[in-house]
Residue frames as a rotation matrix with the C-alpha (Angstrom) as fourth column:
UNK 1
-0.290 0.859 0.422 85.27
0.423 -0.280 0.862 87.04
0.858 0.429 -0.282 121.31
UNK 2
-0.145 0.174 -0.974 85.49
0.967 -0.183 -0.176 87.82
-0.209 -0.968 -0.142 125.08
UNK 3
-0.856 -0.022 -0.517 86.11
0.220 -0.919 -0.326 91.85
-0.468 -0.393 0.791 124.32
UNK 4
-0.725 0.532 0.437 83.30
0.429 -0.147 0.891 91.82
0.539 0.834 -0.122 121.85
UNK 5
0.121 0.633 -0.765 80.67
0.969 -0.241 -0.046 91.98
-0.214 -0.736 -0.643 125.59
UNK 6
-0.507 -0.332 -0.796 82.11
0.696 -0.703 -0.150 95.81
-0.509 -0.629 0.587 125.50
UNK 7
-0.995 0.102 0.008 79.86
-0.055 -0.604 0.795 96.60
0.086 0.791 0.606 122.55
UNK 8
-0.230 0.960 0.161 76.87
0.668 0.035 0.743 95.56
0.708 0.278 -0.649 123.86
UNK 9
-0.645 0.260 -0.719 76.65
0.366 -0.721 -0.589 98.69
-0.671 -0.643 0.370 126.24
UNK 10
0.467 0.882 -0.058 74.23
0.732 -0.423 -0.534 101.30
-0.496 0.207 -0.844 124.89
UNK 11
0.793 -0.039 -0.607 76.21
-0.108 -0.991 -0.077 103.77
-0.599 0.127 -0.791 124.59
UNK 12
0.155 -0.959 0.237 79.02
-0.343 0.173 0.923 101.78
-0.927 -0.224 -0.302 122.49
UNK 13
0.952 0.296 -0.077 79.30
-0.168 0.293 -0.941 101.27
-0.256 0.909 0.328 119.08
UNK 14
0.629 -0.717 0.302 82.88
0.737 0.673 0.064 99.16
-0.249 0.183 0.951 117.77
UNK 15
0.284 -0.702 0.654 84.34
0.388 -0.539 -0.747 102.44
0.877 0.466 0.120 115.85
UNK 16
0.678 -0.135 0.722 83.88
-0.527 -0.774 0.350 104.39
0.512 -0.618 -0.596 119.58
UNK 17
0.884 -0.467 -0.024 85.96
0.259 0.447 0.856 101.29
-0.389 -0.763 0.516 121.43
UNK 18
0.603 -0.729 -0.324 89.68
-0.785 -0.471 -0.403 101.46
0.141 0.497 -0.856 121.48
UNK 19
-0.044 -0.708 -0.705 92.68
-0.351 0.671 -0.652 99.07
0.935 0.219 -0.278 121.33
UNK 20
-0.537 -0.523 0.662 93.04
-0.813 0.111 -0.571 99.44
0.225 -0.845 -0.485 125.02
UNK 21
-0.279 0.849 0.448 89.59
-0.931 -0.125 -0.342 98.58
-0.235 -0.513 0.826 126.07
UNK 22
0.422 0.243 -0.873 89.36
-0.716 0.680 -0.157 95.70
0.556 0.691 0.461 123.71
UNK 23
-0.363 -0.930 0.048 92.60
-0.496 0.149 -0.855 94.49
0.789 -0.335 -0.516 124.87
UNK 24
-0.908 -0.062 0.413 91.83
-0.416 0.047 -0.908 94.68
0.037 -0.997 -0.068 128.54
UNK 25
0.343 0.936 -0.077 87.74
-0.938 0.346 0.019 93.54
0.044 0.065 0.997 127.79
UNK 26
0.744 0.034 -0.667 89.67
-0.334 0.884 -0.327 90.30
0.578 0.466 0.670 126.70
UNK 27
0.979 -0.165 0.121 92.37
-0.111 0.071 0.991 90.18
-0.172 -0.984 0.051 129.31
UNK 28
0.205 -0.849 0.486 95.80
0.977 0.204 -0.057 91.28
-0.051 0.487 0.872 127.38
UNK 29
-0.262 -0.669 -0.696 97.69
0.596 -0.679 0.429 93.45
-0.759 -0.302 0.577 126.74
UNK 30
0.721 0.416 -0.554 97.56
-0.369 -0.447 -0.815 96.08
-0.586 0.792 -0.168 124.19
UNK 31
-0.017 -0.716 -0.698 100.93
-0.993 -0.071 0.097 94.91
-0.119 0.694 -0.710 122.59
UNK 32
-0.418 0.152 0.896 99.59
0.106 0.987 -0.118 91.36
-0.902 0.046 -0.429 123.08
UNK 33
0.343 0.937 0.070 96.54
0.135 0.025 -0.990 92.43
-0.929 0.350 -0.118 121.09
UNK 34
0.713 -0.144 -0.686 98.77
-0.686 -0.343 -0.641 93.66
-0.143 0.928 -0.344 117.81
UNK 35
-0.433 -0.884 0.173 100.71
-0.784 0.465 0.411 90.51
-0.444 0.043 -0.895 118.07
UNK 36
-0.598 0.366 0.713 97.61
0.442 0.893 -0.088 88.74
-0.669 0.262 -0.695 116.66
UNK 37
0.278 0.877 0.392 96.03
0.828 -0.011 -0.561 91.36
-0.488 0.481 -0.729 115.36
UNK 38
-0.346 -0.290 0.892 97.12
0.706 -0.707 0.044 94.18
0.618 0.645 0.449 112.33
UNK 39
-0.926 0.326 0.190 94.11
-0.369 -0.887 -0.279 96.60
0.078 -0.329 0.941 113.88
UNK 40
-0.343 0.914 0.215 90.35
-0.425 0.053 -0.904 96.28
-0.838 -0.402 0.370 114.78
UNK 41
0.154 0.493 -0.856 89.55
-0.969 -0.095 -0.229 95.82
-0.194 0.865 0.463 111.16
UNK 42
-0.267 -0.197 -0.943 91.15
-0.451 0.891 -0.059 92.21
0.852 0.410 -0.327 111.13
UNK 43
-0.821 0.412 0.396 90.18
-0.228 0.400 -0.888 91.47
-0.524 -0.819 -0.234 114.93
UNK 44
0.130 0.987 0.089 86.47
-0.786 0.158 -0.598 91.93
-0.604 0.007 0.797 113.04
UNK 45
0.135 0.130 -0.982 87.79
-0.974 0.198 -0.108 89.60
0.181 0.971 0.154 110.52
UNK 46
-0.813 -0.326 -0.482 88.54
-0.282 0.945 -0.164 86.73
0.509 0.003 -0.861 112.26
UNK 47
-0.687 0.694 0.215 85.56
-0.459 -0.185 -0.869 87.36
-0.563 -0.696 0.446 114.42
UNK 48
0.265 0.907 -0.328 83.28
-0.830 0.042 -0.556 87.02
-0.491 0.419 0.764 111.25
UNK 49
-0.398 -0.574 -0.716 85.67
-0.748 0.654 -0.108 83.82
0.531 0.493 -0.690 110.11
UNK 50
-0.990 -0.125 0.061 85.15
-0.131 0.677 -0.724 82.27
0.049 -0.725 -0.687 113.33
UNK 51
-0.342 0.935 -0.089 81.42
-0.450 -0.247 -0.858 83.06
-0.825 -0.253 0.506 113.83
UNK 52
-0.092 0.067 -0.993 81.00
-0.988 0.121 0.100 82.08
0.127 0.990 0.055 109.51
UNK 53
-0.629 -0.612 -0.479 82.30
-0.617 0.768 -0.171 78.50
0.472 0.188 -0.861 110.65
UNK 54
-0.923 0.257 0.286 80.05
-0.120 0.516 -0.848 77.88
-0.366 -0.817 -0.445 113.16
UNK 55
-0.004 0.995 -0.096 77.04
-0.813 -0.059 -0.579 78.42
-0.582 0.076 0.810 110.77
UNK 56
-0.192 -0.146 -0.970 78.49
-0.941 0.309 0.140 76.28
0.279 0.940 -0.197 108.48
UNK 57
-0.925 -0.368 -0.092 78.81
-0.309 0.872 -0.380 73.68
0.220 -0.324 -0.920 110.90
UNK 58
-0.465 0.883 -0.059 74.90
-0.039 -0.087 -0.995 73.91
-0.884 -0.461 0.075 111.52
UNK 59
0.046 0.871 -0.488 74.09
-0.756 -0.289 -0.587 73.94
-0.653 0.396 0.646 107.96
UNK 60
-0.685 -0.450 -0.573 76.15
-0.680 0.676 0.283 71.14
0.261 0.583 -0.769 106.79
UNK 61
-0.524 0.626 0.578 73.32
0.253 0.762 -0.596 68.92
-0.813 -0.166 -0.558 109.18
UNK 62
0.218 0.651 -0.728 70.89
-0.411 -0.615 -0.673 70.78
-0.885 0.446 0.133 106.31
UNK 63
0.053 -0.068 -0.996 72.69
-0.816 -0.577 -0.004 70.83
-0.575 0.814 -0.086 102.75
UNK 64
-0.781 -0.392 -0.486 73.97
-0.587 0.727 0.356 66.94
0.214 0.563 -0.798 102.12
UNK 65
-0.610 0.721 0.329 70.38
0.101 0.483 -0.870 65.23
-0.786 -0.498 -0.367 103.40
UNK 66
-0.765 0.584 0.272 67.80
0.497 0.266 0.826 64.33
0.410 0.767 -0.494 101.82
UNK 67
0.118 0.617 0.778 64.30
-0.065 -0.777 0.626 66.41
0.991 -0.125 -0.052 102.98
UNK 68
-0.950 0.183 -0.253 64.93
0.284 0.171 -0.943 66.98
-0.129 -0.968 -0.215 107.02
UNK 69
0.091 0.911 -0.403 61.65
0.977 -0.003 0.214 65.78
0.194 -0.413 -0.890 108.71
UNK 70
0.473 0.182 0.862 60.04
0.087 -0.983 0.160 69.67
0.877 -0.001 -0.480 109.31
UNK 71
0.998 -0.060 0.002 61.42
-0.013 -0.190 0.982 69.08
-0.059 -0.980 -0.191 113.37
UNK 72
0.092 -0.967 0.236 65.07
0.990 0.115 0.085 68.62
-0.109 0.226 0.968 111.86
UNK 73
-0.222 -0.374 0.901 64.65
0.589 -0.788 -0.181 71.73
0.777 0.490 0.395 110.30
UNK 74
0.889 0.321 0.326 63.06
-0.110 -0.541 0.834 73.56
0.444 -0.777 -0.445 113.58
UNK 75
0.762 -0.562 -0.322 66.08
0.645 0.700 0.306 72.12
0.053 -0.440 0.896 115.08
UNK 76
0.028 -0.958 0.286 68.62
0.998 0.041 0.039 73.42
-0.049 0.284 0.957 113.20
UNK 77
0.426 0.372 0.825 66.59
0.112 -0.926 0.360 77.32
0.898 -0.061 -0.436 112.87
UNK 78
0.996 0.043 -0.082 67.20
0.077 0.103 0.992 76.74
0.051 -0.994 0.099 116.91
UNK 79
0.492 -0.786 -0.374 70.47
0.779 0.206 0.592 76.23
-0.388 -0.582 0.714 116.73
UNK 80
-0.221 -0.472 0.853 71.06
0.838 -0.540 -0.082 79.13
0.499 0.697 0.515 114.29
UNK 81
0.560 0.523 0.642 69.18
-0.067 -0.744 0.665 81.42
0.826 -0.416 -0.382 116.72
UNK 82
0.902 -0.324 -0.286 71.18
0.403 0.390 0.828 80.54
-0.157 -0.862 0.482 119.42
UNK 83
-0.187 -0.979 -0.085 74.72
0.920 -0.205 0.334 81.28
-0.344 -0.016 0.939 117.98
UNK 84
-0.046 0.151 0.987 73.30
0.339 -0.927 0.158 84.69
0.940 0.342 -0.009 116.33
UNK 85
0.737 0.392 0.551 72.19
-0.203 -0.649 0.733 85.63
0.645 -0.652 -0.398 119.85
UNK 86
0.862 -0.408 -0.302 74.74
0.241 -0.195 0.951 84.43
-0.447 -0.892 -0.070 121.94
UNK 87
-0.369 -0.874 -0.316 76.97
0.806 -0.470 0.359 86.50
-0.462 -0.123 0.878 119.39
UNK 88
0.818 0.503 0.280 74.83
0.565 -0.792 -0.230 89.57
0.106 0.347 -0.932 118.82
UNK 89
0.522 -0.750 -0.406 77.97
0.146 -0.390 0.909 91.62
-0.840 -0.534 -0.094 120.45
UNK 90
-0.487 -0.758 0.433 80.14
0.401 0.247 0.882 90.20
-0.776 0.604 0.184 117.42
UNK 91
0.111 0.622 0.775 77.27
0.989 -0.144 -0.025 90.81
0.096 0.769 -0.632 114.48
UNK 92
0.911 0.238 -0.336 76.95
0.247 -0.969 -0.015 94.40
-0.329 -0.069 -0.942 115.38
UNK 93
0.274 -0.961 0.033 80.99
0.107 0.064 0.992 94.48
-0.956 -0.268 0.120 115.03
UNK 94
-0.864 -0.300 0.404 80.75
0.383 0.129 0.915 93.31
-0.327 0.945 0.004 111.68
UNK 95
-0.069 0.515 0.855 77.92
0.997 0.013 0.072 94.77
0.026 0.857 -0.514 110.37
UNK 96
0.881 -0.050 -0.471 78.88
0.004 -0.993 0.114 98.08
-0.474 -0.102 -0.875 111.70
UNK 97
-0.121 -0.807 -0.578 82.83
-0.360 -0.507 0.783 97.46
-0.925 0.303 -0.229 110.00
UNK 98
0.249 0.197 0.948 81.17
0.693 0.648 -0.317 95.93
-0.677 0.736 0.025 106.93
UNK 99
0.737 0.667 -0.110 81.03
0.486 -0.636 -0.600 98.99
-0.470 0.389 -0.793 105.10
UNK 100
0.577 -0.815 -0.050 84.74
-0.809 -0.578 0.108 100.33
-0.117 -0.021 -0.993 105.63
UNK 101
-0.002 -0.414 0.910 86.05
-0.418 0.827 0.375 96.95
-0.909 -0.380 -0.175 105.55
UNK 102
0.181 -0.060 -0.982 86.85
-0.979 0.081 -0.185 95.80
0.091 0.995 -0.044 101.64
UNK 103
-0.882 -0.334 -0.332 88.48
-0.280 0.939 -0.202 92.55
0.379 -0.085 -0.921 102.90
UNK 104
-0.778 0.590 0.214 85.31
0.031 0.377 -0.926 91.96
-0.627 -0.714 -0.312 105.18
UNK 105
0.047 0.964 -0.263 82.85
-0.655 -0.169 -0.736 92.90
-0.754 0.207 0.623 102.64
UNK 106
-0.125 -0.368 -0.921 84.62
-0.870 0.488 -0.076 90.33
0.477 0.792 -0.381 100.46
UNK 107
-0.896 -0.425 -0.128 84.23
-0.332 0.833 -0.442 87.71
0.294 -0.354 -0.888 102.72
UNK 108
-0.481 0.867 0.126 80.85
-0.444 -0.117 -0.888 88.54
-0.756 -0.484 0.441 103.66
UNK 109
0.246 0.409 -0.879 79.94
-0.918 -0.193 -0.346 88.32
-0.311 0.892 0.328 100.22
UNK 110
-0.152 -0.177 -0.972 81.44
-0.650 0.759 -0.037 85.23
0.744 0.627 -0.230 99.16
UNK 111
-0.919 0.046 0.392 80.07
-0.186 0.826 -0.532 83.31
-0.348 -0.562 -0.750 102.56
UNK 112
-0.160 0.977 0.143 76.91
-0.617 0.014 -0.787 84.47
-0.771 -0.214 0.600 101.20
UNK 113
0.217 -0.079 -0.973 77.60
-0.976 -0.012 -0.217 83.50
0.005 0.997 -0.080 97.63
UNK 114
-0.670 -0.607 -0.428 78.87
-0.584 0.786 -0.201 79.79
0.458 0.115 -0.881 99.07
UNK 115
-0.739 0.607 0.294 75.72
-0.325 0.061 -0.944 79.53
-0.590 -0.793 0.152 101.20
UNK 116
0.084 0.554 -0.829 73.38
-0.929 -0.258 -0.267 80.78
-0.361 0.792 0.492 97.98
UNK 117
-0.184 -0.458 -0.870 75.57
-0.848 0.521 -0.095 77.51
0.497 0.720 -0.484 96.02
UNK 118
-0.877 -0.254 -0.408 74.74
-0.281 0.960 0.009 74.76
0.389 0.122 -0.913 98.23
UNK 119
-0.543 0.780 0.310 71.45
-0.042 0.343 -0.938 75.36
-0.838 -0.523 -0.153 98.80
UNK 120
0.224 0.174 -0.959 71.12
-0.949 -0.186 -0.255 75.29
-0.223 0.967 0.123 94.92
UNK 121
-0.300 -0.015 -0.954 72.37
-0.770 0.594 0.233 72.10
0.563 0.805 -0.190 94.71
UNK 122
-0.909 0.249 0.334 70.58
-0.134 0.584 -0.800 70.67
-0.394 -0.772 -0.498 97.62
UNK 123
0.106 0.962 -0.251 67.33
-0.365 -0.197 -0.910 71.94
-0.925 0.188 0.331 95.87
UNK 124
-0.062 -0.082 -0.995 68.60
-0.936 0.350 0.029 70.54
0.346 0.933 -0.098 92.26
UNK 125
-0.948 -0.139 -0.287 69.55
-0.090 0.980 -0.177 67.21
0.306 -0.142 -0.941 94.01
UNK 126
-0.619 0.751 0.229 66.04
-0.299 0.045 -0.953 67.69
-0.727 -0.658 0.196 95.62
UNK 127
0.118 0.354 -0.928 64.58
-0.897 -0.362 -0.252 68.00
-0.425 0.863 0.275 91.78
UNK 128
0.041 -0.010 -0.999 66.01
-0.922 0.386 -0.042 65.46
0.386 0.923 0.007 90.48
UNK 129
-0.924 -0.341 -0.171 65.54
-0.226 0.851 -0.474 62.97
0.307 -0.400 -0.864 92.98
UNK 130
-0.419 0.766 0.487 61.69
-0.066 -0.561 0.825 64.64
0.905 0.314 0.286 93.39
UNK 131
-0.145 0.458 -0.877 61.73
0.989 0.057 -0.134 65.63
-0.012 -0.887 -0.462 96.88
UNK 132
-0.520 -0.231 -0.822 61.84
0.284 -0.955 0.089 69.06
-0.805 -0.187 0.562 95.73
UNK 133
0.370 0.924 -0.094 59.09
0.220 -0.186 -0.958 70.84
-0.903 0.333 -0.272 93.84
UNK 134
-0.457 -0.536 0.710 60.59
0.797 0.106 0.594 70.98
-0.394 0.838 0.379 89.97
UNK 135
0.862 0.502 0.079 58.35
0.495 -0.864 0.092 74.76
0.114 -0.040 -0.993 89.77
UNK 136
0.819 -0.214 -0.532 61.51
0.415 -0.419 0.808 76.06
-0.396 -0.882 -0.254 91.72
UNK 137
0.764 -0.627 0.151 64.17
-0.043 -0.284 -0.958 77.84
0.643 0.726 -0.244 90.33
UNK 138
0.807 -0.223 -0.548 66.87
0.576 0.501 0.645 76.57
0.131 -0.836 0.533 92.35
UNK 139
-0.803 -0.592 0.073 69.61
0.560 -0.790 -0.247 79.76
0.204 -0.158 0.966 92.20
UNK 140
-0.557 0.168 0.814 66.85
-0.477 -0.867 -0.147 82.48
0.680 -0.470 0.563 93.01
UNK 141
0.745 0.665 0.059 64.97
-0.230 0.173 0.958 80.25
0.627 -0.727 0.282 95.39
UNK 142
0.056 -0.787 -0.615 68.38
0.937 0.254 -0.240 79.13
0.345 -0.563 0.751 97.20
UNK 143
-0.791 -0.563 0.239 69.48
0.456 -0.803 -0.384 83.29
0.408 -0.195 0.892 97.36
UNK 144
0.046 0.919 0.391 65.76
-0.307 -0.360 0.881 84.35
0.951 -0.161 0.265 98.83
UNK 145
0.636 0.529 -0.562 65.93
0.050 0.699 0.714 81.71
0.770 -0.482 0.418 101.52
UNK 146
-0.004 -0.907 -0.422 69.30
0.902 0.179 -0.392 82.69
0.431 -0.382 0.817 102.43
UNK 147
-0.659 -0.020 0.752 68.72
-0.043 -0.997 -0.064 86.33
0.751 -0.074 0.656 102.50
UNK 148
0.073 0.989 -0.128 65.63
-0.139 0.137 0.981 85.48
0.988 -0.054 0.148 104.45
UNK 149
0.820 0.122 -0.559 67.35
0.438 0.494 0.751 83.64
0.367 -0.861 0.351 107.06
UNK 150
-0.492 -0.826 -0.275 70.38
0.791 -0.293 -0.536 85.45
0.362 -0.482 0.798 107.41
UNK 151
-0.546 0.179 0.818 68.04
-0.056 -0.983 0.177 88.86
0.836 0.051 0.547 107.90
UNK 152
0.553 0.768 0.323 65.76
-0.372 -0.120 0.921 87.36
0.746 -0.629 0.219 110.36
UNK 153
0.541 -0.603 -0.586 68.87
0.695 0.713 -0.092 85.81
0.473 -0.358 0.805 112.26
UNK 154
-0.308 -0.795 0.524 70.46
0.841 -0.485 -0.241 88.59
0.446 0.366 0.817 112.30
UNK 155
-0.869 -0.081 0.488 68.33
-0.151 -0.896 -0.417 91.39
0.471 -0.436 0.767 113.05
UNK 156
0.174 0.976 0.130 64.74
-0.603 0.001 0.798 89.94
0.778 -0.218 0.589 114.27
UNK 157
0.534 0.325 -0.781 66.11
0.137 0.878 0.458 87.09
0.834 -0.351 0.425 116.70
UNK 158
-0.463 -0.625 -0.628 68.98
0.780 0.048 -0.623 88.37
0.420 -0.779 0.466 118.88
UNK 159
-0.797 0.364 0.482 66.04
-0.599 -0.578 -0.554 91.37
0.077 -0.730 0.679 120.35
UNK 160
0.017 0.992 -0.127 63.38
-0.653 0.108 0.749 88.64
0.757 0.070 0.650 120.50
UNK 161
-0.425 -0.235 0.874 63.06
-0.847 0.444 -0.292 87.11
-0.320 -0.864 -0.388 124.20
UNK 162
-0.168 0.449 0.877 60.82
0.098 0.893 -0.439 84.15
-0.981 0.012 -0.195 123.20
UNK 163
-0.522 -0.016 -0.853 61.66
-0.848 -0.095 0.521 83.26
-0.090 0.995 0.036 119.24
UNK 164
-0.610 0.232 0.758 59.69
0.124 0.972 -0.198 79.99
-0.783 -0.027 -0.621 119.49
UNK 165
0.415 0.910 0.002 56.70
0.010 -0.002 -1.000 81.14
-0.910 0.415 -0.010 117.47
UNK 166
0.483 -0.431 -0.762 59.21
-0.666 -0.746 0.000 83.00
-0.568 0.508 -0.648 115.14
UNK 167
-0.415 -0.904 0.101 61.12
-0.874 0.427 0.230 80.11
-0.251 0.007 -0.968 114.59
UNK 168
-0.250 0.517 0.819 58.33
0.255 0.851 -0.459 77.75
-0.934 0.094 -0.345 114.04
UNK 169
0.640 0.729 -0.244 57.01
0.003 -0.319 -0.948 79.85
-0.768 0.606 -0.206 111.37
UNK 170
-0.030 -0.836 -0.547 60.65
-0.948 -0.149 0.280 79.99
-0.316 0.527 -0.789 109.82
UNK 171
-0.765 -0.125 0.631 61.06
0.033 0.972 0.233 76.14
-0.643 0.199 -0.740 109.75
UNK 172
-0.068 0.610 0.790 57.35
0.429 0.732 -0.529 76.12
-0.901 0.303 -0.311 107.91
UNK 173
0.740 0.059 -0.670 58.29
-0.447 -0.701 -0.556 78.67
-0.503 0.711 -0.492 105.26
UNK 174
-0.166 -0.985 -0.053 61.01
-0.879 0.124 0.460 77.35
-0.446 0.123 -0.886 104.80
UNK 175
-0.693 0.256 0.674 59.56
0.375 0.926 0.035 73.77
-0.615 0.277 -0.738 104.47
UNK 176
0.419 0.908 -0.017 56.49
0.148 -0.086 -0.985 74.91
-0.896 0.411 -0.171 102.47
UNK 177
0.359 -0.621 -0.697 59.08
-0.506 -0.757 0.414 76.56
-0.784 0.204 -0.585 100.26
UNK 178
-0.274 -0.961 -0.044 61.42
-0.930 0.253 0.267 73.92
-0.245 0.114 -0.963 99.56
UNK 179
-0.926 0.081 0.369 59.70
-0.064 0.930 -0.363 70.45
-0.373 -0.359 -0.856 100.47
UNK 180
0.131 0.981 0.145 55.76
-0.329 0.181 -0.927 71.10
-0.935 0.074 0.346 99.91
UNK 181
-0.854 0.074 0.515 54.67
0.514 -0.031 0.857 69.66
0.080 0.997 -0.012 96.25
């Protein structure tokens, strides 16, 4: 993820970089670089593999609990703001080769689609255990929340110097959402 830094110039957008640069951003060769990697298009793919895992690993504290106290959830917003921003570099990567990228937009799609699924049955298990408001439809209120947080993750937190407020207000939507009866 080291050459990824070369995209956050201004003037740099992932299609303008080349093999070399990449390469040498990360500290290899160029014939190193196609010994792990087909072409840019699968560098972005392991990028958005690697980067995929780590949310998971942040939402698993989330999906198998029972309600997290509202500061659990601040918590965990925190730590999701954190890895978005300290890989903004990478995001831009992929959401600039999403488009051209069939294999990436497949993967995108089904992290979102695995994301959507277990916050559906966190909110059913919520239902039927009645921490969770039984009003809710628990597939379009799961795919709202997700969309929600991946969009403000994504594009509202890695240009915001001081996301506290931002992030408080996330945790209480979120909780109001999910948790309030």
């Amino acid at each position: 993820m080291a050459a990824a830094s070369c995209i956050d110039q201004p003037e740099s957008t992932f299609a303008a970089l080349t093999v070399d640069r990449l390469a040498r951003q990360a500290g290899i060769s160029r014939a190193s670089f196609y010994l792990y990697f087909e072409d840019k298009a699968e560098l972005v793919r392991a990028w958005n593999g690697d980067l995929d895992e780590q949310v998971n690993t942040v939402l698993a504290q989330w999906w198998p609990t029972k309600p997290p106290y509202p500061s659990a959830l601040r918590r965990m917003l925190g730590q999701l703001a954190n890895l978005y921003r300290e890989n903004r570099a990478v995001l831009t990567a992929i959401q600039e080769m999403t488009p051209h990228d069939p294999l990436l937009r497949q993967a995108r799609a089904d992290s979102f689609a695995d994301k959507c699924a277990a916050l559906d049955r966190h909110i059913a298990r919520g239902q039927h255990d009645g921490w969770c408001p039984d009003s809710l439809q628990p597939a379009m209120t799961a795919a709202w929340v997700i969309s929600m947080l991946e969009r403000v993750l994504q594009h509202v937190i890695p240009n915001c110097h001081d996301a506290t407020s931002l992030l408080d207000t996330g945790a209480d939507i979120v909780w109001r959402t999910l948790y309030q009866p």
